[in-house]
KEBATOR-587083 format. One line per 8 residues: number of its first residue (from 1); their letters; for each residue x, y, z of N, C-alpha, C, O, CB. Coordinates in Angstrom, 1 decimal. Glycine has a CB too. Example, Ala and Ser with C-alpha at 12.3 -4.5 7.8 and 13.67 -1.06 7.14 Angstrom:
! residues 2
1 = as = 13.2 -5.7 7.8 12.3 -4.5 7.8 13.2 -3.3 7.8 14.2 -3.3 8.5 11.3 -4.5 9.0 | 12.8 -2.2 7.1 13.7 -1.1 7.1 12.9 0.0 7.9 13.4 1.1 8.0 14.1 -0.6 5.7
//
This chain:
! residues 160
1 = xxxxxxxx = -22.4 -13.1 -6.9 -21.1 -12.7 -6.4 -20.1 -13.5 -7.3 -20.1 -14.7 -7.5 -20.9 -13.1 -4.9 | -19.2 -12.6 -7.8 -17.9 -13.4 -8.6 -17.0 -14.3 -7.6 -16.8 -14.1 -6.4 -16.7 -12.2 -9.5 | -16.6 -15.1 -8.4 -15.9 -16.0 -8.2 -14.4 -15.4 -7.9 -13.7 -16.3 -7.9 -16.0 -16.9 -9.2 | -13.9 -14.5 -7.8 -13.0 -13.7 -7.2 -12.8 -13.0 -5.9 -11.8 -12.8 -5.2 -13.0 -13.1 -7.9 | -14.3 -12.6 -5.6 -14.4 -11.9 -4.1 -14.6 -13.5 -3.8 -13.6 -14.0 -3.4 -16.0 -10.4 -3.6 | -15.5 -14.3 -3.8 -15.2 -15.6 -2.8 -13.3 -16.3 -2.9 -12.7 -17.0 -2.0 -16.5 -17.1 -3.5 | -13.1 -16.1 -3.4 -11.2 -15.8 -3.2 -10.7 -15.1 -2.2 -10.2 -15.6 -1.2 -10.6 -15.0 -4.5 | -11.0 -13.8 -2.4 -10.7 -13.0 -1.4 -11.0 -12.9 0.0 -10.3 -12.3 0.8 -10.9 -12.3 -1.8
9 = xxxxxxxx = -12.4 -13.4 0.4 -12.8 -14.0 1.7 -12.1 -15.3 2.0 -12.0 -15.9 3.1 -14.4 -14.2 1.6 | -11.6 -15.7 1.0 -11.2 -17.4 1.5 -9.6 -16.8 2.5 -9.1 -17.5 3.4 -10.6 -19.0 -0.4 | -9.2 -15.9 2.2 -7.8 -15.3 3.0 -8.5 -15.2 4.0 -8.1 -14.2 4.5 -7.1 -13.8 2.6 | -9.2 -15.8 4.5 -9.6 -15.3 6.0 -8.4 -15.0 6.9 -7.6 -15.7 7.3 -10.4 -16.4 6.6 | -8.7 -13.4 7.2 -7.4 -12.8 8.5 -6.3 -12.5 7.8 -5.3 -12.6 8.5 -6.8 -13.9 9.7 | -6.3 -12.2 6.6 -5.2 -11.3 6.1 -4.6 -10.0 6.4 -3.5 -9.7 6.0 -5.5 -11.2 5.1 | -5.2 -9.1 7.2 -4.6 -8.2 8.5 -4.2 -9.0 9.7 -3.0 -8.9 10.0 -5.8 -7.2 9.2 | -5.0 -9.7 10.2 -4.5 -10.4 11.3 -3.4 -10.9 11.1 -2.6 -10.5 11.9 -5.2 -11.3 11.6
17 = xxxxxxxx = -3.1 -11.9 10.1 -1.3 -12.2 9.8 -0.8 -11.7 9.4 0.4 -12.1 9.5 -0.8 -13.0 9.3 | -1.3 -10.5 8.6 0.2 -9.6 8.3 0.5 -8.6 9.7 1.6 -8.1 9.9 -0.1 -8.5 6.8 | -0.8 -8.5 10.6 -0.2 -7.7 12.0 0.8 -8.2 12.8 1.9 -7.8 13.3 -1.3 -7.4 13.0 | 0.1 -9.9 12.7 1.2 -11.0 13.4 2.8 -11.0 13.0 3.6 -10.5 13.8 0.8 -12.6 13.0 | 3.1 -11.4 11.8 4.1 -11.3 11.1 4.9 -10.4 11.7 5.7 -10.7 12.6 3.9 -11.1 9.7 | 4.3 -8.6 11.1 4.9 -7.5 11.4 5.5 -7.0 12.9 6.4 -6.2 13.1 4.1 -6.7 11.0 | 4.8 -7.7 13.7 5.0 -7.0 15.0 5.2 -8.2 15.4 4.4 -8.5 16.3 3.9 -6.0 15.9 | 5.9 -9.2 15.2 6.4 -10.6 15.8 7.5 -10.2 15.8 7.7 -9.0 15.7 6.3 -11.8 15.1
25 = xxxxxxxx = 8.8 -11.3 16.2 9.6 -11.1 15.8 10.8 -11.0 14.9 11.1 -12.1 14.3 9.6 -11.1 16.2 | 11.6 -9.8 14.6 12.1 -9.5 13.5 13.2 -11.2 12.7 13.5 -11.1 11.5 13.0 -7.9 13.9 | 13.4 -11.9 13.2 14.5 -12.9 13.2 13.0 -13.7 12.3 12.0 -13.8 12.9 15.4 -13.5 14.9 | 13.1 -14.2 10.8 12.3 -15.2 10.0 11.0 -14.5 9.6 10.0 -15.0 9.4 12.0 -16.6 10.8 | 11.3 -12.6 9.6 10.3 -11.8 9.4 9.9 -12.1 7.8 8.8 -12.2 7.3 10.6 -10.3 9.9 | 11.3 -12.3 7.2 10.9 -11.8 5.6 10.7 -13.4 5.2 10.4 -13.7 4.1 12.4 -10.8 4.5 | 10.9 -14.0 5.8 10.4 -15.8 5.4 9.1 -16.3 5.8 8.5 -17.3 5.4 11.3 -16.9 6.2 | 8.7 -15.3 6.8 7.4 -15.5 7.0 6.4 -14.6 5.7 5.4 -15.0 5.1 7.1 -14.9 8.6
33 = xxxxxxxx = 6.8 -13.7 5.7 6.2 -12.9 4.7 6.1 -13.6 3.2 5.1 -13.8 2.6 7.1 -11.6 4.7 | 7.2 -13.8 2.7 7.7 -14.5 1.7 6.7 -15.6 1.3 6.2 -15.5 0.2 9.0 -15.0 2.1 | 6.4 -16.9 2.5 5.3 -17.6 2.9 3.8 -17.1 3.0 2.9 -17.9 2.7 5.7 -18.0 4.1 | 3.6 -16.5 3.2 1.9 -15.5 3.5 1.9 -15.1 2.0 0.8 -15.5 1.5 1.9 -13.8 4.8 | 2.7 -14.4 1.3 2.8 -14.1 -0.1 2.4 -15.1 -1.1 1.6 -14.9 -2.0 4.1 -13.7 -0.4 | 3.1 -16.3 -0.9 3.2 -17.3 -1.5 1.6 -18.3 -1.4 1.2 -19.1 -2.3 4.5 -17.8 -0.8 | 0.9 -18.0 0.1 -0.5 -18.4 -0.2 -1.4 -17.8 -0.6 -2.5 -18.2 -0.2 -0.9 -18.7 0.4 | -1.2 -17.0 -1.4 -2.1 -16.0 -2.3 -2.1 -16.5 -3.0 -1.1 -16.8 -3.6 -1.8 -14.9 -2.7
41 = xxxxxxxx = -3.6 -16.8 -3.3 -3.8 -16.9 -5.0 -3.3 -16.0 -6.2 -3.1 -15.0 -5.6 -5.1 -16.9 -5.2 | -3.1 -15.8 -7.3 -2.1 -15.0 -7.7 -3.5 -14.3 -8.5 -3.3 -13.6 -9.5 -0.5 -15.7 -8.6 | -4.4 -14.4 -8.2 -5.4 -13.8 -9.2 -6.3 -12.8 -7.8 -7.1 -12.0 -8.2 -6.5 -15.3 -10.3 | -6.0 -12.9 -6.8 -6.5 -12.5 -5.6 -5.8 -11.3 -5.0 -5.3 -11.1 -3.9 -6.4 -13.8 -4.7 | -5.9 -10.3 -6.3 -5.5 -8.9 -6.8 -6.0 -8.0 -5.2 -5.2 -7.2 -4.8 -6.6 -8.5 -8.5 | -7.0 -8.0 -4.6 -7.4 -7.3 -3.4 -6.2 -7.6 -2.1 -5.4 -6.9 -1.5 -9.0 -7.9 -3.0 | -6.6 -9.4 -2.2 -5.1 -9.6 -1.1 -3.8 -9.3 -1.0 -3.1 -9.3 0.0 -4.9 -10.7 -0.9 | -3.6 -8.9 -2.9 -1.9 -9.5 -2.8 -1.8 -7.5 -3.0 -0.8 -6.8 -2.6 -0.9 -11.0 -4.5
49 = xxxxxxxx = -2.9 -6.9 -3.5 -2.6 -5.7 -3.3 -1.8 -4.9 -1.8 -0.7 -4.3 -1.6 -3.8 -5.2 -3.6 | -2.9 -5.4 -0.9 -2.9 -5.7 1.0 -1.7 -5.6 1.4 -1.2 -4.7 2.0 -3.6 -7.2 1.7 | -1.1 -6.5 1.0 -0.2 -7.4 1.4 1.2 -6.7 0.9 2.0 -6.1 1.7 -0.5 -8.8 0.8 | 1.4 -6.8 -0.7 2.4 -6.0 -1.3 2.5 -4.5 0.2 3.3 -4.4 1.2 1.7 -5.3 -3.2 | 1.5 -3.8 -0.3 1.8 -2.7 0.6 2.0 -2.6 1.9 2.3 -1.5 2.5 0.9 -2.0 0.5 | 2.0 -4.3 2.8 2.3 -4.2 3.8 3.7 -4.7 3.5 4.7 -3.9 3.3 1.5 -4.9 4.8 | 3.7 -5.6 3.3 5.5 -5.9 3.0 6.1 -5.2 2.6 7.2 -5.5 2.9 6.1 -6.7 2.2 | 6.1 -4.2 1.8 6.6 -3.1 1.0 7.2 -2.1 2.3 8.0 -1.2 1.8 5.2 -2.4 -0.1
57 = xxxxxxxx = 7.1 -2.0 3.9 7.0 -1.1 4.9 8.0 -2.0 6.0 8.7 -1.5 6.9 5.3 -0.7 5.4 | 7.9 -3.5 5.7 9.2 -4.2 6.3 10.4 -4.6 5.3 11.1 -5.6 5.7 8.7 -5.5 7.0 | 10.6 -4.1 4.4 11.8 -4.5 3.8 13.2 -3.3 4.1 13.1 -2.1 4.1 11.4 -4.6 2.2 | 13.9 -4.0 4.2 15.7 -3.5 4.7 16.1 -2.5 3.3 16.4 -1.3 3.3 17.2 -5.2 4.9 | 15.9 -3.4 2.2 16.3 -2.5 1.2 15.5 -1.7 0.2 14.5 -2.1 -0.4 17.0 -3.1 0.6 | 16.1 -0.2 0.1 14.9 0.3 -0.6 14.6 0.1 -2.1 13.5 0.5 -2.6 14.9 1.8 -0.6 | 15.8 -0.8 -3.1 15.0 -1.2 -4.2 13.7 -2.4 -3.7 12.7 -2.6 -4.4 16.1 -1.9 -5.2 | 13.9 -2.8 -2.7 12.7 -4.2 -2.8 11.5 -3.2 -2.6 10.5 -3.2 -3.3 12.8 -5.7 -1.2
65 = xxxxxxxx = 11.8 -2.4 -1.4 10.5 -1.8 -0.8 9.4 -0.8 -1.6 8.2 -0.6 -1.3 11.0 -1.0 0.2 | 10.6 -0.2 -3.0 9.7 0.1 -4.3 9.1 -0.8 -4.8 7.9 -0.9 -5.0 10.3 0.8 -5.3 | 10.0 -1.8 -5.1 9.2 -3.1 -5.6 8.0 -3.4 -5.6 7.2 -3.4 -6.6 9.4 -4.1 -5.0 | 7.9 -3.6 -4.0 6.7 -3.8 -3.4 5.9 -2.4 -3.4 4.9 -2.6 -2.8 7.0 -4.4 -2.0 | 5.9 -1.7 -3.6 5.4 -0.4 -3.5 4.6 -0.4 -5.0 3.5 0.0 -5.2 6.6 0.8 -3.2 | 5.5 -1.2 -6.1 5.1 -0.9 -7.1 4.0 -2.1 -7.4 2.9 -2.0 -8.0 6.2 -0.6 -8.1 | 4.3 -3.2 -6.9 3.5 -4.6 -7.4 1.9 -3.7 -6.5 0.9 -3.6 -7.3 4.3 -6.9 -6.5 | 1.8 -3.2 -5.3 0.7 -2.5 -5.1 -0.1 -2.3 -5.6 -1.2 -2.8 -5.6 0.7 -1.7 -4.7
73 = xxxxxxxx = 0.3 -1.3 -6.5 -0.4 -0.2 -7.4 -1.0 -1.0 -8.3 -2.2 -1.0 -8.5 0.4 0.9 -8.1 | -0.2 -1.9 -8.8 -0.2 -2.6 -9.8 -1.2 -3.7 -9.9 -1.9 -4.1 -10.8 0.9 -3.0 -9.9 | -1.2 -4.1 -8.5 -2.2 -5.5 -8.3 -3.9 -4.4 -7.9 -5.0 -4.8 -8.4 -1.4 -6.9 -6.2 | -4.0 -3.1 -7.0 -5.1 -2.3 -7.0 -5.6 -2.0 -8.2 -6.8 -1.8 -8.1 -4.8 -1.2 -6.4 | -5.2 -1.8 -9.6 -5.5 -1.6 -10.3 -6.6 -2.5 -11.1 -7.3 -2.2 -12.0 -4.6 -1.2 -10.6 | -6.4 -3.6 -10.3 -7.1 -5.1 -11.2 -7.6 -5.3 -10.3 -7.3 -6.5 -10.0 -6.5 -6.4 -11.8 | -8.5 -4.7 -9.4 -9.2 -5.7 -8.4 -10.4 -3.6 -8.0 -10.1 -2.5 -8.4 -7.5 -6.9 -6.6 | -11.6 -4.0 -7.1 -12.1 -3.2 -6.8 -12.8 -3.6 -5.8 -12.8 -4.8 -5.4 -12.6 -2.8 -7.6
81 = xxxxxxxx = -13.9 -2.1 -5.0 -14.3 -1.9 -3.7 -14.8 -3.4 -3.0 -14.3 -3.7 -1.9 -15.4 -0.9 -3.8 | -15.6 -3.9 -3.5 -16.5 -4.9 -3.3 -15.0 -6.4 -2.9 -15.2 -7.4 -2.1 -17.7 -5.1 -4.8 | -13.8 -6.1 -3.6 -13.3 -7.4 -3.3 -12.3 -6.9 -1.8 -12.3 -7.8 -0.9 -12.3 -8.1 -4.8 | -11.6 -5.7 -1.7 -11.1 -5.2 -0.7 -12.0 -4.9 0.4 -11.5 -4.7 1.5 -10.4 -4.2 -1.2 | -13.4 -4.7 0.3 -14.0 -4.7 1.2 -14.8 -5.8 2.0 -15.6 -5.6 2.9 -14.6 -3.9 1.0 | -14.4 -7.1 1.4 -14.5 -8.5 1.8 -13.1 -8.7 2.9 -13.1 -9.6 3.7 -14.6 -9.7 0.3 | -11.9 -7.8 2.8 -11.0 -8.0 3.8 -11.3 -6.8 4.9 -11.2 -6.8 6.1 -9.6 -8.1 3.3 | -11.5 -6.1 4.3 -11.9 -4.9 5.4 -12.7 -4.0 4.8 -12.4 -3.6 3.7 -10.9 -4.0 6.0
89 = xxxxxxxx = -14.4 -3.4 5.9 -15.4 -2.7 5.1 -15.2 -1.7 4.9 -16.1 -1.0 4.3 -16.6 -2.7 5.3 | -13.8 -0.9 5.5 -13.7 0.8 5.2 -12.9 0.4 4.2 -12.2 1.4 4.1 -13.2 2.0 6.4 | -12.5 -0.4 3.4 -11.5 -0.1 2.7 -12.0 -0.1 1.2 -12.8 -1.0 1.0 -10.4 -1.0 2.9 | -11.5 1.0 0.0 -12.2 1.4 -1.4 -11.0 1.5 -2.3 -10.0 2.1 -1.9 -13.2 2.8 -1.3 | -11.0 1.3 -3.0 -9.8 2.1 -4.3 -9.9 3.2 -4.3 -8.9 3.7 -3.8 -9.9 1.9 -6.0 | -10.5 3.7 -4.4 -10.0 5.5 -4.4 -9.7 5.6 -3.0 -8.9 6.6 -2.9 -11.3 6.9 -4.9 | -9.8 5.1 -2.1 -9.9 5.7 -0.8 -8.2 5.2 -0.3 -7.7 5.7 0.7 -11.3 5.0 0.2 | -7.4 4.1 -1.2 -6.6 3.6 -0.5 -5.2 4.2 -1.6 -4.0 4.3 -1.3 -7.0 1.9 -0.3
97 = xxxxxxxx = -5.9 4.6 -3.0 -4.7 5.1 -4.0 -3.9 6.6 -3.6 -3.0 7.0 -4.3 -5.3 5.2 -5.6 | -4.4 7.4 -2.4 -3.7 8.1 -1.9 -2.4 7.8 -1.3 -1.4 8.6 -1.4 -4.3 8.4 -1.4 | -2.4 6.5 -0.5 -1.1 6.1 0.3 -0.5 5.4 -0.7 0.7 5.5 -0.8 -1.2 5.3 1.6 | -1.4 4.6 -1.7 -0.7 3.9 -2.4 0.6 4.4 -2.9 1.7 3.8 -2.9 -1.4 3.6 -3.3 | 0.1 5.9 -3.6 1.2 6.5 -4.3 1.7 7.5 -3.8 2.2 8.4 -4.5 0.9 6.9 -5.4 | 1.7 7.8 -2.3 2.4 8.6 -1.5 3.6 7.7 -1.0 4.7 8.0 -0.8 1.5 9.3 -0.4 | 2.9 6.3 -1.0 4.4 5.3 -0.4 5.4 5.2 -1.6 6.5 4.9 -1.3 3.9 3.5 0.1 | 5.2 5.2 -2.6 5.8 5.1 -4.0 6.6 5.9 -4.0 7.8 5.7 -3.8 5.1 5.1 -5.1
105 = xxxxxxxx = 6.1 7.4 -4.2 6.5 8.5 -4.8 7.9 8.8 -3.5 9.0 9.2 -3.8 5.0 9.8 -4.9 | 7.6 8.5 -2.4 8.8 8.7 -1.2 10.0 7.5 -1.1 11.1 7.6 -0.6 8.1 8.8 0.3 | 9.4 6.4 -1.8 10.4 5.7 -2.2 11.3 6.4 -3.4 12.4 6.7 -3.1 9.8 4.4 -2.5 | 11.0 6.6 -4.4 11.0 6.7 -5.5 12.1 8.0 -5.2 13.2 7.9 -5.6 9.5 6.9 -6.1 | 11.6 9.4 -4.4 12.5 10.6 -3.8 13.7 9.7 -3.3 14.6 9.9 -4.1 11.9 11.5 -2.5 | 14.0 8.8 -2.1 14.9 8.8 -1.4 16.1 7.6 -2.4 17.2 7.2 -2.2 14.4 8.3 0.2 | 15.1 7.4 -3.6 16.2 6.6 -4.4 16.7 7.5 -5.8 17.3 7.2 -6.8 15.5 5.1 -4.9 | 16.0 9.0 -5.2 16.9 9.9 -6.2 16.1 10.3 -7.6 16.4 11.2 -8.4 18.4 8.9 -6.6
113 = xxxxxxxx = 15.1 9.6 -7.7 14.2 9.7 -9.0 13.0 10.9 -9.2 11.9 10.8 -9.7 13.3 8.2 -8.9 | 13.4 12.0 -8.7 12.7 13.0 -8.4 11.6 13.3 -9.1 10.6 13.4 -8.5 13.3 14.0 -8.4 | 11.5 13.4 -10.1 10.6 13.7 -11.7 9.6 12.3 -11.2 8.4 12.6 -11.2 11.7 13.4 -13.7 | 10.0 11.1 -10.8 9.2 10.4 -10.9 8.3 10.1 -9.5 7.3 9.4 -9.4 10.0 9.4 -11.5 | 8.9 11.0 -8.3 8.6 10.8 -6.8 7.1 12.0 -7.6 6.0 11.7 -7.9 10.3 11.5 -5.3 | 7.6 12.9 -7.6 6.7 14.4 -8.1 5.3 14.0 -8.9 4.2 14.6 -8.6 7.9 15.4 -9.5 | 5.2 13.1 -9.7 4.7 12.3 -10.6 3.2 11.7 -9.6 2.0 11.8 -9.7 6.0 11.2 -11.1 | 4.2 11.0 -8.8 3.4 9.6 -8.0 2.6 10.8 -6.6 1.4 10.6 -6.2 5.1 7.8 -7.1
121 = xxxxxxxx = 3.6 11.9 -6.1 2.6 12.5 -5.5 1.9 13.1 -5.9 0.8 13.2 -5.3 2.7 13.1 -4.8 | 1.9 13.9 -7.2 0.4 14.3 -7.9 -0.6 13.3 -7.6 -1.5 13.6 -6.8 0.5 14.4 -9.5 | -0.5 12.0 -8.3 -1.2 11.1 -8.3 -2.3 10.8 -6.9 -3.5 10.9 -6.8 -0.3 10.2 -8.5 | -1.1 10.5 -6.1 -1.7 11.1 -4.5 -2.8 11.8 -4.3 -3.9 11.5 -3.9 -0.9 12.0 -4.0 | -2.4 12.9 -4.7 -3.2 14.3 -4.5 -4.3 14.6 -4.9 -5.1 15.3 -4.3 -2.7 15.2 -5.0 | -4.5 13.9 -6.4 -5.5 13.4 -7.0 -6.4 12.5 -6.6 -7.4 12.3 -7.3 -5.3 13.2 -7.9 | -6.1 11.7 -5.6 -7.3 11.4 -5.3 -7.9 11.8 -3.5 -8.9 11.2 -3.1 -7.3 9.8 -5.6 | -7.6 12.4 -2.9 -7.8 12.8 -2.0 -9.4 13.1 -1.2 -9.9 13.0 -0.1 -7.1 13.7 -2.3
129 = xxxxxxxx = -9.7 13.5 -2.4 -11.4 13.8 -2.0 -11.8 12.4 -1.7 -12.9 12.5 -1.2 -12.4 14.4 -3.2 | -11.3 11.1 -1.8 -11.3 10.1 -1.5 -11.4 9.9 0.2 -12.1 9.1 0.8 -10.3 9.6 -2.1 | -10.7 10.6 0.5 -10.1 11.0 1.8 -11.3 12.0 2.8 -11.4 11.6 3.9 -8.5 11.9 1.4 | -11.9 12.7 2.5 -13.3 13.0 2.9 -14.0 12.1 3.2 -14.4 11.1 2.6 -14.0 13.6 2.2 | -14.3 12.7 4.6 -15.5 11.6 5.4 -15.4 10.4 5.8 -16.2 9.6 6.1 -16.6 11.2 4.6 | -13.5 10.3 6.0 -12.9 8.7 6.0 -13.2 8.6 7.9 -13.1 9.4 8.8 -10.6 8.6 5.4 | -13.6 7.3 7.7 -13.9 6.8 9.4 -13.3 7.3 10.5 -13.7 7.7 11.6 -13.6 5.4 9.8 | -11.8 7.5 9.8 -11.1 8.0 10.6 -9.9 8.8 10.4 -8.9 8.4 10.0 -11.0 7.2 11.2
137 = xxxxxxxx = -10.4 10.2 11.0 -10.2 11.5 10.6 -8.5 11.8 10.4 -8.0 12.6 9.5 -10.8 12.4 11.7 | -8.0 11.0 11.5 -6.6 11.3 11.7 -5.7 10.3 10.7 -4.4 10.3 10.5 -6.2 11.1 13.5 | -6.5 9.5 10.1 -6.0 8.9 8.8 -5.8 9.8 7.9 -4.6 10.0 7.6 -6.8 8.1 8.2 | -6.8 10.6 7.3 -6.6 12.0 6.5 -6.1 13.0 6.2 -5.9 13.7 5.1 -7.0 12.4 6.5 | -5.7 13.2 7.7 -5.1 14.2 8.2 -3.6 13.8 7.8 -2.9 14.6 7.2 -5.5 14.4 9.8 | -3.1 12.2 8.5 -1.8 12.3 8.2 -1.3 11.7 7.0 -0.1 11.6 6.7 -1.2 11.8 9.1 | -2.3 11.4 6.3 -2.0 11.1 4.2 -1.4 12.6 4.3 -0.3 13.0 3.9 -3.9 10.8 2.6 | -2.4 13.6 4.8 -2.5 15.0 3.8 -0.9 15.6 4.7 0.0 16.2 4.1 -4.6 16.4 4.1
145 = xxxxxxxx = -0.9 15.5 5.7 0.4 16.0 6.2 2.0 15.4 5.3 2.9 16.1 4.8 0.3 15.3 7.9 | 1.9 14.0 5.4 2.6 13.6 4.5 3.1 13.6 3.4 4.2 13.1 3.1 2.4 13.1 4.5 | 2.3 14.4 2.3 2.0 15.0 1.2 3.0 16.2 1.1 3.9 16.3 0.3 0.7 15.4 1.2 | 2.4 17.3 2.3 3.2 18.3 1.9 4.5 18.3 2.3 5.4 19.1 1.9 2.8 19.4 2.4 | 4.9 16.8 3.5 6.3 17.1 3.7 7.4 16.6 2.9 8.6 16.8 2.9 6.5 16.7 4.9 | 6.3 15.5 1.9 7.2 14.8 0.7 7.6 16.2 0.1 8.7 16.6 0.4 6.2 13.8 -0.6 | 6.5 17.0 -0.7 6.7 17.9 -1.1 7.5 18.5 -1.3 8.1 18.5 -2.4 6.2 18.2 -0.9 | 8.0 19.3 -0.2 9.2 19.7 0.5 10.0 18.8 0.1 10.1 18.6 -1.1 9.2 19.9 2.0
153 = xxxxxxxx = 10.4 18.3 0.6 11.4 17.3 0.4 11.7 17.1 -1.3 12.9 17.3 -1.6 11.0 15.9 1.2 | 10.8 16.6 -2.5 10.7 16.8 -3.3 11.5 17.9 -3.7 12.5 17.8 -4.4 9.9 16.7 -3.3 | 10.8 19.4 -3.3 11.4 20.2 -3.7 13.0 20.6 -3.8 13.8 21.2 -4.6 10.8 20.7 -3.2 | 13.0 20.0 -2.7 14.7 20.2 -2.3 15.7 19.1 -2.2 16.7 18.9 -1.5 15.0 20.9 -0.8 | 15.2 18.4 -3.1 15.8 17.6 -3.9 16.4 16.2 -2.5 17.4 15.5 -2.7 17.2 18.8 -4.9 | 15.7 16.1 -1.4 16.7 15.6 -0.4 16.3 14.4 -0.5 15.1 14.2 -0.7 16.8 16.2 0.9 | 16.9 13.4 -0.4 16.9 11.5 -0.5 16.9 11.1 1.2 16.7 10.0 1.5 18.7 10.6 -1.5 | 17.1 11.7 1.9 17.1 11.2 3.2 15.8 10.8 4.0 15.9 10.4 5.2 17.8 12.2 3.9
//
C-alpha cells in the first residue's frame, strides 16, 4: 500500500465533518471549512478532491464556488479509486467525474461562460456509463436529469 492511501485513511471522517460543518450552523460555516481545508495534507489529492467539491456547494459567491469546483477536478485528476475508496467504498473516478463536471459546467453557465459550461457538460456525459450499476439508482438518475436541464439552459443561453 502507498504511502498516500495511508494519508488518506489518516482523514479519518472526512464525510462526517464535512456533513457536520454543512448542516451546522451557518454563522463560522466558512471558517470552519477554511480550518478542515487547512488540515489536509496538500498531497492528500482524494481528500482535498472530497472536500473542494463539498465546499464548492457552501460558498455565497459564485466566483469562489467555481473555484472550488475547479481545484476538484483538478485535485481528482491526481489521485485514484483505491485512495477515494479508503474514504468511501462506492466512491471511483470515473464514477464521481460526472458531477464533477456537471457542477463546473453550471457554474461556469450562470457566470455567463457558455462555450465553456457546454464543454464541461460534454465532459459529464462522457463518462456516464460510470453511472451504470451505481448502488444507488436515484443518484444516476438525478446526474442524468441534471444534464439535460443544464442543457436546456445551456441552450438558451440563461445564467439564472
Amino acid at each position: 500500500m502507498s504511502e498516500h492511501v495511508t494519508t488518506v485513511r489518516a482523514m479519518d471522517g472526512l464525510l462526517t465533518k464535512l456533513g457536520a460543518v454543512l448542516t451546522g450552523p451557518p454563522d463560522g460555516r466558512q471558517r470552519e471549512l477554511d480550518v478542515l481545508w487547512a488540515q489536509i495534507d496538500a498531497d492528500d489529492h482524494a481528500a482535498r478532491c472530497i472536500a473542494a467539491h463539498y465546499i464548492a456547494d457552501a460558498q455565497g459567491d459564485l466566483d469562489a464556488e467555481v473555484g472550488w469546483d475547479e481545484t476538484s477536478l483538478t485535485e481528482v485528476a491526481l489521485t485514484c479509486d483505491d485512495e477515494l475508496q479508503a474514504i468511501h467504498p462506492t466512491l471511483s473516478v470515473a464514477g464521481f467525474l460526472p458531477s464533477l463536471h456537471l457542477n463546473l459546467a453550471d457554474g461556469y453557465r450562470r457566470q455567463g461562460r457558455f462555450t465553456e459550461a457546454a464543454d464541461q457538460l460534454r465532459q459529464s456525459r462522457e463518462f456516464d456509463f460510470a453511472l451504470n450499476g451505481a448502488a444507488d439508482p436515484s443518484y444516476s438518475a438525478g446526474i442524468r436529469t441534471a444534464q439535460a436541464e443544464l442543457a436546456a439552459k445551456i441552450a438558451s443561453d440563461d445564467r439564472t
